[in-house]
N, C-alpha and C positions, 0 to 999 in steps of 0.2 A: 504494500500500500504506500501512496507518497505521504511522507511526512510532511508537517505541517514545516513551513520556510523558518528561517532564523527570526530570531526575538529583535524589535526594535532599538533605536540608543536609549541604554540603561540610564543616562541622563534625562531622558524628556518621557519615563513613562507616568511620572507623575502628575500630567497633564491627560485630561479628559479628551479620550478620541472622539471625535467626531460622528456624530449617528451615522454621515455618511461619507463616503468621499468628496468630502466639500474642498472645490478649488478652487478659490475667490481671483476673478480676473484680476483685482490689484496684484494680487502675489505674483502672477504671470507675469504683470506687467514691470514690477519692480525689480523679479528676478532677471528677465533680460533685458533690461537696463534700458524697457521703454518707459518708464514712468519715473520722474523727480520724487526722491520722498516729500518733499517740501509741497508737492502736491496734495498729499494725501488728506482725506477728511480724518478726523478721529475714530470715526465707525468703522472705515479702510485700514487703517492703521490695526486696530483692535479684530478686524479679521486676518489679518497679516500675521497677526503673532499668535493667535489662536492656531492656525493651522499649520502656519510652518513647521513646525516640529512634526506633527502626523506625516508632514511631506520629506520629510528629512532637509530641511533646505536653512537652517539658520543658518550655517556657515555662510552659503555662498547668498543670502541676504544680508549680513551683517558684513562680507565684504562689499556687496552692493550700494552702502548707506558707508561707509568707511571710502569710497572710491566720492560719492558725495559728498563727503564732509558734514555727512547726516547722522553720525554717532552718538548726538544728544537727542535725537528726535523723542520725544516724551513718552510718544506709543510703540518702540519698542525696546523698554528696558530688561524685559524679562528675556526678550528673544538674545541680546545681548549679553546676559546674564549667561543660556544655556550656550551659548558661542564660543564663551571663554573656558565654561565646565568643558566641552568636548576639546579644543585644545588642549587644554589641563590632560585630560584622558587618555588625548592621544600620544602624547607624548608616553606616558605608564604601558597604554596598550604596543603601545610601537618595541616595546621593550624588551614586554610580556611575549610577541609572536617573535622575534629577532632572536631567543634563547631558544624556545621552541624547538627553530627550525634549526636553528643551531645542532642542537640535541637532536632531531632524525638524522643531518646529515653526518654526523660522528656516526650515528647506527644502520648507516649506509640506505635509508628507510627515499626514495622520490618522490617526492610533492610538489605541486604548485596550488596557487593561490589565484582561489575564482572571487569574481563580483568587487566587492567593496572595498576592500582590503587592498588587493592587488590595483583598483582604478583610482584609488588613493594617493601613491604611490608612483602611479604611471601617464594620469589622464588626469592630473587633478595641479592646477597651481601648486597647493597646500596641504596636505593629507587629513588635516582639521578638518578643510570643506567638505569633505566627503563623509556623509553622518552616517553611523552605524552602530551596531551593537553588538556584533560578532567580527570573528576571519573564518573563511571558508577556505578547509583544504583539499584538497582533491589528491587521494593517494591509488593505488591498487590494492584489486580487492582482495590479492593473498597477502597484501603487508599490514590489515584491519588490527590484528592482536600484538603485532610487535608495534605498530605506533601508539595501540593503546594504551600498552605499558610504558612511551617514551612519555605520552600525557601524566601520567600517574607519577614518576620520577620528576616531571615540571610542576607538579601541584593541582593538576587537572585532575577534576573529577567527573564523569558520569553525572550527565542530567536526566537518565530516566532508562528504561528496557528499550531493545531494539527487539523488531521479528524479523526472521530470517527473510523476511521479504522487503526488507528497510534498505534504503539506499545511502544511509547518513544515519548519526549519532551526533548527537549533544554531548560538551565536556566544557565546565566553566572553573574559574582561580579566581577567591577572592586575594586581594591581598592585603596586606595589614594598612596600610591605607585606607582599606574599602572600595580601591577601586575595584571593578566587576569584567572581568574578561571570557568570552565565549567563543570556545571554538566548535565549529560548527564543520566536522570530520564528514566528507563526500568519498564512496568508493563508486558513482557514475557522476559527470558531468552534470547527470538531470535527476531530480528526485523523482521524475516523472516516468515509467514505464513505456511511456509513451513515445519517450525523446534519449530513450537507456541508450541507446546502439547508434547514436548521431557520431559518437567519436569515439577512440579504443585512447587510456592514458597516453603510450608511446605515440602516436598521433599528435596530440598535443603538446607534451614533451618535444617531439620533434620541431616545433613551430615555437615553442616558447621564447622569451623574452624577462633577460635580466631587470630585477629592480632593489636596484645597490642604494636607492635613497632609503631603504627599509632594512635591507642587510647584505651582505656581499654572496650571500648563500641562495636571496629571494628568487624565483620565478615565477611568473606570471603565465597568462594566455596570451600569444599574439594579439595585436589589434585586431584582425580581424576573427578568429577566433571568440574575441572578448564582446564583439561587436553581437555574431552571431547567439552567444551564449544571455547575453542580454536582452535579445527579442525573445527567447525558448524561457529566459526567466518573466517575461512580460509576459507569454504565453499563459504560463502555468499558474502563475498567480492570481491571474482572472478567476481560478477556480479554488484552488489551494492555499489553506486560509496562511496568513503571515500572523507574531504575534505584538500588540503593542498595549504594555504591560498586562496585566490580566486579560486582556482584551483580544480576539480571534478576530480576523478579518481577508475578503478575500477582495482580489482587484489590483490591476497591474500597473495602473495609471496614477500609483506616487511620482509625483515630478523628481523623485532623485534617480526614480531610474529611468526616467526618460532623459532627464539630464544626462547622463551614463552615454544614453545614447548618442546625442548629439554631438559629445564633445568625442566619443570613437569615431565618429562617422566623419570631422572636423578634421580627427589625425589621420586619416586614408590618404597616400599616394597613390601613384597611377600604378605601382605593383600589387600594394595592399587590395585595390579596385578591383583586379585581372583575378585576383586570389577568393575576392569574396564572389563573382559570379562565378569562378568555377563550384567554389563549397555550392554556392544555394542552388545550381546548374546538377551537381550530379548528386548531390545529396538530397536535392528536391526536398529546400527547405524555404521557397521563398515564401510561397504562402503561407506557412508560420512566417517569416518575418515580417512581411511586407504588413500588415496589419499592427505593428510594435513600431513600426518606424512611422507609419501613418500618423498613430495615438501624439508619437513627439512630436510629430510635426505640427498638427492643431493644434499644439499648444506653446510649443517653442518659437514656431515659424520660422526656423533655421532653413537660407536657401541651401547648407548642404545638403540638407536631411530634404527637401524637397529634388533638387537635381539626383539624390543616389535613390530616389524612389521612382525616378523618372526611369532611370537607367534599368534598374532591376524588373519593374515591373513587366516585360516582357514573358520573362524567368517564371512567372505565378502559371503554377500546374497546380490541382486539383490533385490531395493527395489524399490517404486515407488517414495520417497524424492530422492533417488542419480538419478535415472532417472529424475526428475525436474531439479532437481539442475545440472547438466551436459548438457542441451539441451539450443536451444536459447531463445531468449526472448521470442518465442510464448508459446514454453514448458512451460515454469517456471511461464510466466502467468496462463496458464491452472494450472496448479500445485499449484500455489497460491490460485487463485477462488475456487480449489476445496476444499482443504487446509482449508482455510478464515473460521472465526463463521459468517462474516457477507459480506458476498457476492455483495447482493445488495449495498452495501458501498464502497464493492470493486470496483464495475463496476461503480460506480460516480467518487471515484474518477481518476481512468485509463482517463475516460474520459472527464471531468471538474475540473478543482481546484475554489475551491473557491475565491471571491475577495481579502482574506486575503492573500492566500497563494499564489495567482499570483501579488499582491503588493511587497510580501515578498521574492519569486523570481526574480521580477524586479524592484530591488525599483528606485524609482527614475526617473522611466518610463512612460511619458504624453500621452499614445497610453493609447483607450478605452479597458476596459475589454475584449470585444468580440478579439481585435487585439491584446492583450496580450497572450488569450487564445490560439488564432489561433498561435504566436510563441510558445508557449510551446509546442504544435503537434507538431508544424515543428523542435524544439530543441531534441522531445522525437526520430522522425521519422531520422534524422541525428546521435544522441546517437546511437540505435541501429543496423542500419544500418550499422553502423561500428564496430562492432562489430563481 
């Protein structure tokens, strides 16, 4: 079954998410630097800061208003406030994964680093701007137990049971500080069944790219790689709930990672260009993307991300993953099972979680197994149903 996506910045979940995906045109506007703050009404202002943090975007607001000379603006202190907390962080977090990986590569153990972490790092002015609340590593899937125990040796612990049908595992460090660090362990690219078999590691290994502003040991995905791995994450989130704080939510059109988008698609040469239509050319992936770069683009209005949708869209074949992935949850289960290497695994767990994992969804909860189990129906059967 896919896992639910990594947990939001541990700094801003103390703030009320939003009932819905609320994306206030000011934010848009201010984030790419069509709107003066000095314009702003107070009301504007006060949805500005309300929802950027849901949006992961203080950073690259707060340099926004810092490029203005709009750093005393009244309506957003608080946003200012969580801008300096994730610097603060980052730098501890920056520390925390630099030892890490330090530690697999003594243990001869190959990783790179997917999404945030790694676009931090590589596609980001500032490694601040890029808000998150995890690193995602991407290892193989026979080296699962020897990195486990390289985490457990770093202070990393176990955030909950996996099923042999899990594509990733949770492992977080507090440290005596209090800062909060999560690593968020991938043995496929995709948590999605759907999108398992898009890349093999060696694959992307082969294509990777150094990131020495983080450690001399770091590797990332290529550009283009990183490009493609960011629409498959837009994809899957539409469906696949993320978490920000107690809070479960599903939908792929947070502006940081459409942001993500824009600024890969910004760093494309005319090799990187030749490399992305062959991927979405024989991987017959454009109809997932094309629909991730669209979302950025309505909203960004970047003529990159307009001209390379020009280009690709040619490329849009009609496939059986965009048919999954577009349909509701009975679709994308079918789609999955069929998807799936282990099937039989699938269909346990759809249908029972195990004691671990229904302790670990309710913790705290004195109802027997059976009447635990029976509320997870009823929570999956209300989830989708709404949907």
């Amino acid at each position: 079954m896919s896992a639910a996506t990594s947990t939001m910045d541990p700094l801003t979940t103390s703030i009320e998410a939003p009932t819905a995906l609320n994306t206030p045109q000011p934010l848009i506007d201010l984030l790419t630097g069509q709107r003066p703050a000095s314009t702003l009404t107070s009301d504007e202002a006060r949805s500005i800061d309300s929802s950027a943090a849901f949006h992961g975007v203080d950073g690259l607001i707060w340099q926004q208003l810092r490029k203005q000379q709009a750093e005393d603006h009244p309506g957003f202190a608080q946003l200012a406030r969580r801008a300096r907390l994730q610097a603060q962080w980052e730098l501890s977090h920056c520390a925390a994964v630099a030892d890490l990986l330090g530690r697999c590569v003594d243990a001869k153990i190959p990783l790179l680093l997917l999404k945030g972490t790694a676009l931090a790092y590589s596609a980001y002015p500032a490694p601040s701007l890029r808000s998150r609340g995890d690193t995602d590593l991407l290892i193989e899937d026979k080296d699962r137990q020897r990195t486990a125990a390289v985490l457990a040796q770093a202070g990393f612990k176990s955030t909950g049971p996996t099923s042999p049908t899990d594509l990733q595992a949770g492992y977080e460090r507090i440290d005596p500080s209090g800062a909060r660090h999560v690593i968020d362990l991938h043995w496929s690219a995709s948590n999605s069944p759907l999108l398992e078999n898009v890349w093999c590691f060696e694959e992307l290994d082969a294509r990777s790219q150094r990131l020495p502003a983080l450690s001399p040991v770091a590797r990332g995905l290529s550009k283009v790689d990183a490009l493609i791995h960011a629409c498959l994450h837009w994809a899957i989130n539409r469906h696949v709930p993320y978490h920000y704080g107690s809070d479960s939510r599903t939908g792929g059109d947070r502006l940081i990672w459409l942001y993500d988008m824009k600024l890969l698609a910004e760093s494309l040469d005319a090799t990187d260009l030749a490399d992305l239509h062959q991927q979405l050319s024989t991987k017959r992936l454009a109809s997932v993307c094309l629909p991730a770069l669209r979302s950025a683009q309505s909203r960004l209005k970047s003529k990159t991300l307009a001209d390379l949708i020009e280009q690709i869209a040619p490329l849009n074949k009609a496939t059986w993953r965009a048919w999954a992935l577009n349909g509701g949850w009975l679709r994308r289960s079918f789609g999955e099972f069929v998807a799936t290497r282990n099937r039989a695994g699938y269909l346990r767990d759809l249908l029972v979680a195990s004691p671990e994992a229904l302790h670990a969804r309710y913790p705290n909860d004195p109802r027997s197994l059976q009447r635990l189990q029976l509320q997870r129906w009823l929570d999956g059967i209300k989830r989708r149903s709404g949907r």
